[in-house]
C-alpha positions as MATLAB code, in Angstrom:
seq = 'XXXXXXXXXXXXXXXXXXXXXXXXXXXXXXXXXXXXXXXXXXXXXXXXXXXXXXXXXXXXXXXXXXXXXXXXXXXXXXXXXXXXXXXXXXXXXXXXXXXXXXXXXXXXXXXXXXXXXXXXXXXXXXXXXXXXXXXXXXXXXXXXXXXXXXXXXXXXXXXXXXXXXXX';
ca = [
     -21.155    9.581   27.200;
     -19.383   11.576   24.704;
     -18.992    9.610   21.435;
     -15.688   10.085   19.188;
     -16.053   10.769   15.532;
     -12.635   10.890   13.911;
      -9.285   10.540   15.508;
      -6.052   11.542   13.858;
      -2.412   10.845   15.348;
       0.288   14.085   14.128;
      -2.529   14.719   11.297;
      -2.542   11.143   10.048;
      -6.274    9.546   10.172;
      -7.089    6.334   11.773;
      -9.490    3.934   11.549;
     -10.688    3.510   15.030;
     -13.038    0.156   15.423;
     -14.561    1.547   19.039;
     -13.679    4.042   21.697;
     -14.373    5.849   25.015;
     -13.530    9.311   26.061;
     -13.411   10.468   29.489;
     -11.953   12.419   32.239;
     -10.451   10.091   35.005;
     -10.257   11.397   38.740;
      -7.712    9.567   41.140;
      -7.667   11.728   43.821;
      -6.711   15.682   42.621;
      -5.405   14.553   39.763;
      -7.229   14.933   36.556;
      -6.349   13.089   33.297;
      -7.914   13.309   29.917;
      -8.217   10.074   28.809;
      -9.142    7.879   24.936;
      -9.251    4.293   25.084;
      -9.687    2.854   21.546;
      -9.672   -0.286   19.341;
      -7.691    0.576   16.653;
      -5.771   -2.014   14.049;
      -2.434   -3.787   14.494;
      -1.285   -1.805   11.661;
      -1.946    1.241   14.000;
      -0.238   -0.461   16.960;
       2.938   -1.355   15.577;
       3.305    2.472   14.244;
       3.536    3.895   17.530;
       5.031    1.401   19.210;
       7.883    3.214   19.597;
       6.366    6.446   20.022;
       5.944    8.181   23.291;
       3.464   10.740   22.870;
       1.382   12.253   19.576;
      -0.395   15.068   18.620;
      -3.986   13.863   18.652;
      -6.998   15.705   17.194;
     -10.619   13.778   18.563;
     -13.217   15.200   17.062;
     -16.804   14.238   19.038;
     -19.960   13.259   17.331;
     -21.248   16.858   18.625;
     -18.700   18.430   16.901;
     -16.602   19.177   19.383;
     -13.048   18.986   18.713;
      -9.964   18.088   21.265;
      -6.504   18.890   20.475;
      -3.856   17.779   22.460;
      -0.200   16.582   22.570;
      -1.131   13.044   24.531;
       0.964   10.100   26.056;
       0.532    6.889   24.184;
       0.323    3.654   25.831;
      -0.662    0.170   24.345;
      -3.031   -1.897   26.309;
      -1.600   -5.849   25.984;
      -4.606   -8.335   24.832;
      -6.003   -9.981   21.885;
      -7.399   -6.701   20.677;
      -5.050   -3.836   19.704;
      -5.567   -1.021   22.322;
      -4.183    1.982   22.556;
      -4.355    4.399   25.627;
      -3.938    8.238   25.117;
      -3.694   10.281   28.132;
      -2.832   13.821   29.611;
      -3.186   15.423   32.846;
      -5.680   18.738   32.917;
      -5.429   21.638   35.205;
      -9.200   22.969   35.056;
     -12.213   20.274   35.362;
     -14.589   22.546   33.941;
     -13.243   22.631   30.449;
     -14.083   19.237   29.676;
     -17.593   18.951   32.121;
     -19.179   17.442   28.619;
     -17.002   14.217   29.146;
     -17.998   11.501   31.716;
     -15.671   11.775   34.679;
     -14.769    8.411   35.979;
     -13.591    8.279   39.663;
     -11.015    5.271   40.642;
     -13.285    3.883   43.453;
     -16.556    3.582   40.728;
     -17.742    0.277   39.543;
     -18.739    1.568   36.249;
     -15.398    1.839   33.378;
     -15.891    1.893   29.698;
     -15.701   -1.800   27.786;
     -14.892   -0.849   24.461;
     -13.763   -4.581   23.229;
     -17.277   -5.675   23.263;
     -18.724   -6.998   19.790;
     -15.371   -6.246   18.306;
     -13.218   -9.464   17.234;
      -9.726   -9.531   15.348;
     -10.817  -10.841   12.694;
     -13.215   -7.915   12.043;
     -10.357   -5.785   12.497;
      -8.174   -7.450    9.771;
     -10.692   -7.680    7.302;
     -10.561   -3.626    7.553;
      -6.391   -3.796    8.559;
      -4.499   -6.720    7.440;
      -1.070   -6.351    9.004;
       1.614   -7.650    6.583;
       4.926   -9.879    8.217;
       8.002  -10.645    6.297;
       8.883  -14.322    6.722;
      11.850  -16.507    5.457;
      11.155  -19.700    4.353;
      13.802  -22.425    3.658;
      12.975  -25.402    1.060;
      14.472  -28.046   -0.268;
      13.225  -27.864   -3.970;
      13.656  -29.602   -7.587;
      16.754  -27.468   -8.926;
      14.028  -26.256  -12.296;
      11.937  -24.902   -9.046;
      14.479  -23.123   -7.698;
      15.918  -21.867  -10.871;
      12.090  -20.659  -11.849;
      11.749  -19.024   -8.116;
      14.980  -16.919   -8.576;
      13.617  -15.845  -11.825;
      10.724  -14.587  -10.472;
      10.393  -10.589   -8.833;
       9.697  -10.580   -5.119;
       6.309   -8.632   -5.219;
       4.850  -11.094   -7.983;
       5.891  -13.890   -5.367;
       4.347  -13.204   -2.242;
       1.323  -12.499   -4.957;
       1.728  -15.886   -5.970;
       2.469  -17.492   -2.104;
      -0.702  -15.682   -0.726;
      -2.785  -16.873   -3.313;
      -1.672  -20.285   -3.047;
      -2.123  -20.595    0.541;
      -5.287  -19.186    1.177;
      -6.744  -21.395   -1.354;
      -4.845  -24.316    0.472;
      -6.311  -22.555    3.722;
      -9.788  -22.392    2.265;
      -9.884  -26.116    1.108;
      -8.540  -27.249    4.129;
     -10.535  -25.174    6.936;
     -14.213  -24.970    5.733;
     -15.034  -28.329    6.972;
];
């Protein structure tokens, strides 16, 4: 099986935690198909996207150029699909073709967790909070910039976190 290298979305690189390449047959139709692992991160910026240019380059060199439909694959991993339909088999007879009656289909979420992924990845949320606080908290909190408190709120909590969940 063909192995991917280095993927990059309209000339952006991304980090892509595991992947299979392959030429699916359903009938006459032919598609040219990437399933990958990627990070949340990676997910939510083409969530709204419908198709990208893609450059794959192979392990072999090889590289594949193409403007591809993007499709995310709903699970506990983030999965992306890119696909396009090809008119001539024999420019891609180095891929695997994969027939929809076989067995065999690539697992590319094996050994891979989400954690593993966020410790390469770590998709950031904005989150309101409402407290009830001492008005000298309050006052000090609206004295403070916004970037120095989430500093201070992450810190906080994962050492809360820590303490609480390593027994």
């Amino acid at each position: 099986m063909a192995k991917v290298k280095s993927v990059k979305f309209d000339g952006e690189l991304i980090h892509v935690f595991n992947s299979a390449i392959y030429v699916f047959e359903s009938g006459q139709d032919l598609t040219l198909q990437l399933d990958m692992i990627v990070s949340e991160i990676v997910v939510k910026k083409v969530q709204q996207v419908e198709n990208v240019i893609a450059e794959i380059e192979l392990e072999d060199s090889r590289m594949i150029d193409s403007i591809m439909h993007v499709k995310i694959i709903p699970g506990v991993l983030p999965q992306l699909s890119l696909f396009v339909e090809l008119d001539d088999r024999q420019d891609y007879d180095f891929l695997d073709f994969v027939n929809e009656n076989d067995a065999w289909f690539p697992n590319i979420e094996e050994g891979i967790t989400i954690d593993a992924i966020r410790k390469v990845e770590m998709p950031e949320e904005e989150i309101r909070i409402k407290l009830k606080l001492p008005i000298d908290q309050v006052e000090w909190l609206k004295a403070q910039k916004k970037t120095r408190l989430n500093e201070i709120l992450k810190e906080m909590i994962y050492e809360y976190w820590k303490k609480h969940n390593s027994k």
